[in-house]
N, C-alpha and C positions, 0 to 999 in steps of 0.2 A: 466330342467334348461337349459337355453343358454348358448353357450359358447362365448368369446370372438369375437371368429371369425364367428359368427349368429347375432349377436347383431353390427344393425348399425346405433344406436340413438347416437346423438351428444358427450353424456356423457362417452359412452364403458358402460361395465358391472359393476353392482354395485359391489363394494370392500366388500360387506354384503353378496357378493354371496358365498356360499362352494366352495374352491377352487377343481378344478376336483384331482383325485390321483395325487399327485404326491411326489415321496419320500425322507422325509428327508435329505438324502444324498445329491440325486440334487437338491433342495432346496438351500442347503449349499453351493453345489457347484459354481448355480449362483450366489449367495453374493458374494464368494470369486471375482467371477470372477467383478463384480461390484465393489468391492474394489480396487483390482488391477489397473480396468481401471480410478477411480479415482486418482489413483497415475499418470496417464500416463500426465495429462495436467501441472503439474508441472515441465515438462522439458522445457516449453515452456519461461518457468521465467529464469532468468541468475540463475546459471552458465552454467548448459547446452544449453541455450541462441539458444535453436530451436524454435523464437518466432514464423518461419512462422506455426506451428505444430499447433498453439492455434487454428487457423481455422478448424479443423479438428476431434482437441484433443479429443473435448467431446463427437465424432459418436459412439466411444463403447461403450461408457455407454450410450448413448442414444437407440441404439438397444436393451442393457441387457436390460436396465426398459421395454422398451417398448414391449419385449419377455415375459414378466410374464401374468401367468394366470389371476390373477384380480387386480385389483389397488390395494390393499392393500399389496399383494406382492412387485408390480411395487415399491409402497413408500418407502417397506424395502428397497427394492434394490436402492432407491436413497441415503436413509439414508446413509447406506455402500459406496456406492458411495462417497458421502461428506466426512465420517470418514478416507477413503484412503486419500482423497484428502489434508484432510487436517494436516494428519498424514506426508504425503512427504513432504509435505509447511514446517512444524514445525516441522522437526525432530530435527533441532537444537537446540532445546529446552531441550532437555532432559537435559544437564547438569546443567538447571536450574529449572526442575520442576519432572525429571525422571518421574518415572513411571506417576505422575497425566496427561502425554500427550494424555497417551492411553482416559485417563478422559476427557479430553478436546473435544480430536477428536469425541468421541463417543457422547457426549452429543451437541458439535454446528455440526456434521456431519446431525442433525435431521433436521438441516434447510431447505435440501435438499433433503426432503420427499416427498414437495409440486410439485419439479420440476419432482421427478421419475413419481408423479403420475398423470401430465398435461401430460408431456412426451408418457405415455402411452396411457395416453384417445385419443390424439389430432394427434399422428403420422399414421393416417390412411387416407387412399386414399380418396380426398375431403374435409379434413380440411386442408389444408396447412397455408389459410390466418389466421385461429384463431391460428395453432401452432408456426407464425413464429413471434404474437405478443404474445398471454399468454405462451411459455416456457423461451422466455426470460426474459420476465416480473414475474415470480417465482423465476428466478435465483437471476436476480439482486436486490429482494425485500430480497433473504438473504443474499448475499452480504453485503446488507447496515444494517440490523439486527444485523450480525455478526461485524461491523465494529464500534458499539457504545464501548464506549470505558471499559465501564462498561462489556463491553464481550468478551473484549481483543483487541480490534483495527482491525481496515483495514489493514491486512498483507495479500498480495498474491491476489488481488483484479484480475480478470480475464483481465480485460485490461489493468494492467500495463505492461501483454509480448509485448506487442506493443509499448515500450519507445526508441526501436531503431528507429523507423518509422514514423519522424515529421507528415506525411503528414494523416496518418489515426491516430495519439494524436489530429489533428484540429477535430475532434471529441471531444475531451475533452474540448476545449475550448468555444464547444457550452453548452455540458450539462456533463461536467465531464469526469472523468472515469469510471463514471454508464454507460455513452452514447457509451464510446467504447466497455465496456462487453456486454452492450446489441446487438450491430454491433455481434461481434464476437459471441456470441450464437445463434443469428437468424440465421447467416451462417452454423453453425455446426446443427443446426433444418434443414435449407432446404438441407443440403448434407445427414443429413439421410433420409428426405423426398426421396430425389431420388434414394438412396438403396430399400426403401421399396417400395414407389410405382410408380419407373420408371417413376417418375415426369419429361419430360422437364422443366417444367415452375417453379421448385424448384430450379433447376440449374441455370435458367436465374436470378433469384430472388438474389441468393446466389453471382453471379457475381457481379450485381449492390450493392447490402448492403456491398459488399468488396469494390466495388469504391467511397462508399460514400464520405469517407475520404480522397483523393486525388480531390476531385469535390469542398469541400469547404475550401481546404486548400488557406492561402494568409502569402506570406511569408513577407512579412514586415510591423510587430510593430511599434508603436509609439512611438518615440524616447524622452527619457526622459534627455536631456544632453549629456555630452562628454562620449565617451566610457574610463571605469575605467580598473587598471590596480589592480586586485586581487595576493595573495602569500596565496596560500594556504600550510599549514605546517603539517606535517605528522612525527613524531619520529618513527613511531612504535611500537612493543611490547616492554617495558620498565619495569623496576621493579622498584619499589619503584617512591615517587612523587618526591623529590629531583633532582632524576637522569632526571625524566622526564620532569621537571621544566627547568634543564641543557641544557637538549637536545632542545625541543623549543627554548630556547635562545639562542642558539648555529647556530641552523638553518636560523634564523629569521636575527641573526648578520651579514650573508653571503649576504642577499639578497637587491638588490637595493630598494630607494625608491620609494614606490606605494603608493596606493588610500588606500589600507585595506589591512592589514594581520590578518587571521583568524587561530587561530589554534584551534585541535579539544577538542570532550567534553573531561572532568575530565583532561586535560591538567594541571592544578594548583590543584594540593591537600590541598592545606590553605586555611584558612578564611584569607583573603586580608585585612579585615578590621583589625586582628590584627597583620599582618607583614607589616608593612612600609616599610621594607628594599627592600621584592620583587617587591611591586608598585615602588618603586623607580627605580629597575631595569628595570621593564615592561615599565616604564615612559622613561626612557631614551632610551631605542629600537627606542618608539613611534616618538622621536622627530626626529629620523635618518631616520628611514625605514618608517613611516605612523605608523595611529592610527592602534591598536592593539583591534583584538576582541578574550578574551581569555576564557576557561572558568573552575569555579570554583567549588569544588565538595568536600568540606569538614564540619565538624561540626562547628559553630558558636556558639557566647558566651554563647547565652543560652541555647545548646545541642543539636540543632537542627540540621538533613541534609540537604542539600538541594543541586541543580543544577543549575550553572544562570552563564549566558552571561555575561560577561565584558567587555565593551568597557574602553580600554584605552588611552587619546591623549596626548599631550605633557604637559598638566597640570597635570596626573593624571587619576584617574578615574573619567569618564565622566556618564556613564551609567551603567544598571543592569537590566537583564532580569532574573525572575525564571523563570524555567520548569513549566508548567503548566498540561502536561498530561504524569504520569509517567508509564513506563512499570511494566504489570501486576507479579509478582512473581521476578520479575529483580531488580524493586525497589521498591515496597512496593507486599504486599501478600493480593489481597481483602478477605473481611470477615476470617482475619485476623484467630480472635478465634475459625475458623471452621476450617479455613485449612493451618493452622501455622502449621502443621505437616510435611509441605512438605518442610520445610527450614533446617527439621531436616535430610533429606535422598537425599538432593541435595542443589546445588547452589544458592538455593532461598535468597532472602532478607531476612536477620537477623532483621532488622528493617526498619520503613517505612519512606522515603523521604519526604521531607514536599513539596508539589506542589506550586507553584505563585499563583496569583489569577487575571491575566490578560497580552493582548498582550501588551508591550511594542515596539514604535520604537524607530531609533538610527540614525543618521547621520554624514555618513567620510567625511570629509573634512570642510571647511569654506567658507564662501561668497557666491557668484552664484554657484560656482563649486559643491557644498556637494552635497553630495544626500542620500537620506533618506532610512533606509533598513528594514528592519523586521528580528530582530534575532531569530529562533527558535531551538528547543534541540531535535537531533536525532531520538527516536520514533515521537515524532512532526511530521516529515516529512510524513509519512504515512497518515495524519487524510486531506484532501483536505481541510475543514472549517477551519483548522488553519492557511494556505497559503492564504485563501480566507480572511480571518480578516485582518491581517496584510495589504494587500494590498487595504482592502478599506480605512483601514487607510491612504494611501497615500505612501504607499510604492513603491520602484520603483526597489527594487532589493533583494529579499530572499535568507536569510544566514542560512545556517544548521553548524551546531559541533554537530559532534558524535562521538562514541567507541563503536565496536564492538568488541571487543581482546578477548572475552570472545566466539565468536563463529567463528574465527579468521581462522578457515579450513574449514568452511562449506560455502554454498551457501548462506547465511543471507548476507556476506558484499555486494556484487556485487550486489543483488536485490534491500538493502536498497537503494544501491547508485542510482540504475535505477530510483525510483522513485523522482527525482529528478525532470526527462526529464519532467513525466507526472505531475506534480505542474506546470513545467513552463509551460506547453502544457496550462493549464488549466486558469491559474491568466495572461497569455501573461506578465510574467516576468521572466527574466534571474534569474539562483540559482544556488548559490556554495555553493559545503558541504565539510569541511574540517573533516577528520576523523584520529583521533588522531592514529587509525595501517593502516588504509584505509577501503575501498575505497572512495579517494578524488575525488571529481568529480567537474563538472563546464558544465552548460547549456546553452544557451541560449535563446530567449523570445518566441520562438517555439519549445523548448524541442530539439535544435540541439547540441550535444557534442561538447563541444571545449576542455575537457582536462578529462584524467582517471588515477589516481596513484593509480595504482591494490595494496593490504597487501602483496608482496612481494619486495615492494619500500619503500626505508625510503627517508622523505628529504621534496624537495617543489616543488612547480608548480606554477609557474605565467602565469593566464592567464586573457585575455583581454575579459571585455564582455559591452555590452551598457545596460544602464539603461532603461526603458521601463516604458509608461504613458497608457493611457485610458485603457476602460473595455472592459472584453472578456462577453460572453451572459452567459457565468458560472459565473464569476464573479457577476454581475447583478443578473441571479434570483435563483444560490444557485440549492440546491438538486432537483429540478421538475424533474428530468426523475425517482429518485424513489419514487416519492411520484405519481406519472404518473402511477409506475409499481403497486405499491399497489392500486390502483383505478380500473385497471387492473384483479390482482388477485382477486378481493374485485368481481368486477361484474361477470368476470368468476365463480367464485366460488358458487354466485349465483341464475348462471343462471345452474349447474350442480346440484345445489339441487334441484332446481326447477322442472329438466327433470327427475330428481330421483324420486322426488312425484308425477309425473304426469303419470309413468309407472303401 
């Protein structure tokens, strides 16, 4: 039998091969060690906010897989791999799904099988060119797998650690933030290429693929009208709606008149349509301070929940967005009847949210001056097609309301709020996310920060941003780098059966 290191056909050695001795133990031990190192690239995401680390992150688990005796090894170890990965991502989860996390991680960590075991075959002396497109092209095909919404959304997406860094997001704006995980993967491909095989020409490669994003970055968007003046409102942790209802109106009565005041999700615990007295109030804000975008998170007349944006102007309520894609286990529990057990032994939804059934827009202001926005609800912000809708509609300025109170000391707020940068990176429009404990945030139309009210801030922030017109190439032609990457996987994969029968 050949061993790994005798066998130097394209493919490496078939995964069908008996693995040579080796025991249990160490076995075990490198998973551990695969798991671990899949934890490590999650520091790269805020809070610990070491984005330049992403570069790098993934070399140890790219050595573990690529250490195993035969691919079928190599794949466990990716598998573990992903399940760290995705275990640090989501540990803040648990007080809303406990123990099903460990479930979670272990079953979409599998996504990350394909990448241990390209990893393996392709990190050897003379593949360089096929490793530094098919292991990125594995990664970012689960990426976007894991990112339907039916399998819990895009949280932790590998190029959001790049939301501090306009100039490598102008990446996103060509083909997403598929387009910058894949930059950032190939990098950490050709930096392990040069551990293993003292590649020059992996290091020169890894240099350029990092410059890509400063080569085609152009810093000025097209200006869609006057720049607006935003109040974004933040009460913080608050108990009961009343008080919290109190406190936004309390906040909002301090502040000068502007373009929009936003305040965050579940902001109003009533159904609006049967309190007149609180429209009333919201109405008179509106007609001092600007229209008011509030939002509403209670049962309605026919016992239904639901989530939805309020725009309110000095008439009144003018508009109404539902939530359209709700958090899995936060607000409703999929396949309910199978795993409504998990609402009994933690935080999960007691009952399910009723979703909208489309993007609505909204427009602050009157005459030439308005300008047209796109309201969306908190998990929203993660899914890029939702920013991307909106703004074919003709948006020219995306609004987020969220609450995170519930994971109010973990690393969840700061990351939500990050991905803010990379929407606007992506639609070339400015986004403000008011966050009813924080993080409030404010972007501009190349993902540059103009304002951050961290959860240890109550109050408001008025900040100035311009509205923003024509298409980015993501905007226009939508998901093609992972439908690219799966064409990719699809031929590689292939062409490794192929070389397998032809042995």
């Amino acid at each position: 039998m050949r061993t790994a290191a005798e066998f130097t056909g394209p493919g490496g050695p078939s995964p069908d091969e008996a693995e040579p001795p080796v025991s249990p133990r160490a076995r075990r031990g490198f998973r551990l060690v695969a798991l671990v190192a899949g934890a490590l690239p999650v520091l790269a995401f805020p809070r610990a906010g070491l984005d330049w680390l992403a570069w790098v992150a993934l070399v140890p688990g790219l050595l573990v897989v690529r250490a195993a005796a035969t691919g079928r090894e190599a794949a466990v170890r990716g598998w573990w791999f992903g399940a760290g990965f995705l275990t640090a991502a989501l540990y803040w989860l648990i007080p809303n799904i406990g123990p099903a996390l460990v479930l979670v991680a272990a079953g979409a960590g599998v996504l990350w099988a394909g990448w241990g075991y390209a990893a393996w075959a392709l990190l050897r002396p003379g593949r360089l060119a096929a490793a530094l497109v098919v292991v990125p092209s594995v990664w970012a095909v689960g990426e976007w797998l894991r990112s339907w919404h039916a399998l819990g959304g895009p949280w932790a997406l590998y190029g959001a650690t790049q939301w501090r860094h306009p100039t490598v997001l102008s990446l996103a704006s060509l083909g997403g933030v598929w387009l910058v995980t894949f930059a950032l993967v190939a990098v950490n491909t050709a930096v392990a290429m040069v551990l293993i095989a003292r590649s020059a020409t992996a290091g020169v490669l890894a240099a350029l693929i990092g410059l890509s994003g400063p080569v085609v970055y152009t810093p000025s968007p097209e200006a869609a009208g006057r720049p607006m003046r935003i109040a974004l409102v933040q009460p913080g942790v608050v108990d009961g709606p009343d008080r919290r209802f109190a406190d936004g109106e309390r906040i909002t009565a301090a502040l000068p008149a502007v373009d929009l005041v936003v305040w965050g999700e579940s902001s109003v615990g009533f159904d609006l349509d049967e309190r007149p007295d609180l429209v009333a109030r919201l109405t008179a804000l509106a007609r001092v301070h600007g229209p008011l975008l509030v939002n509403e998170d209670a049962r309605d007349a026919s016992g239904r929940i639901s989530k939805s944006a309020v725009l309110i102007g000095p008439d009144g309520i003018e508009s109404r967005y539902v939530k359209n894609l709700l958090v899995p286990f936060g607000e409703y529990i999929p396949l309910r009847r199978e795993l409504g057990w998990v609402a009994h032994i933690s935080e999960a939804a007691k009952e399910d949210r009723v979703p909208g059934t489309g993007i609505v827009l909204m427009r602050a202001g009157t005459g030439p001056g308005a300008v047209t926005f796109g309201p969306l609800i908190c998990f929203e912000s993660a899914f890029p097609d939702q920013s991307r809708a909106v703004v074919r509609r003709g948006a020219h300025l995306i609004v987020y309301e969220s609450a995170t109170s519930t994971f109010q000391g973990s690393w969840a707020p700061p990351q939500h709020a990050s991905l803010g940068a990379v929407r606007a990176a992506e639609t070339g429009r400015p986004v403000v996310q008011a966050a009813l404990t924080g993080v409030s945030a404010a972007f501009d139309a190349k993902g540059r920060r103009l304002a951050w009210l961290d959860t240890s801030r109550r109050g408001s922030v008025l900040v100035k941003v311009a509205p923003a017109a024509g298409r980015t190439p993501y905007d226009r032609f939508g998901d093609y780098v992972p439908w690219l990457a799966v064409g990719v996987v699809l031929v590689s994969g292939w062409c490794a059966v192929r070389t397998r029968r032809g042995r």
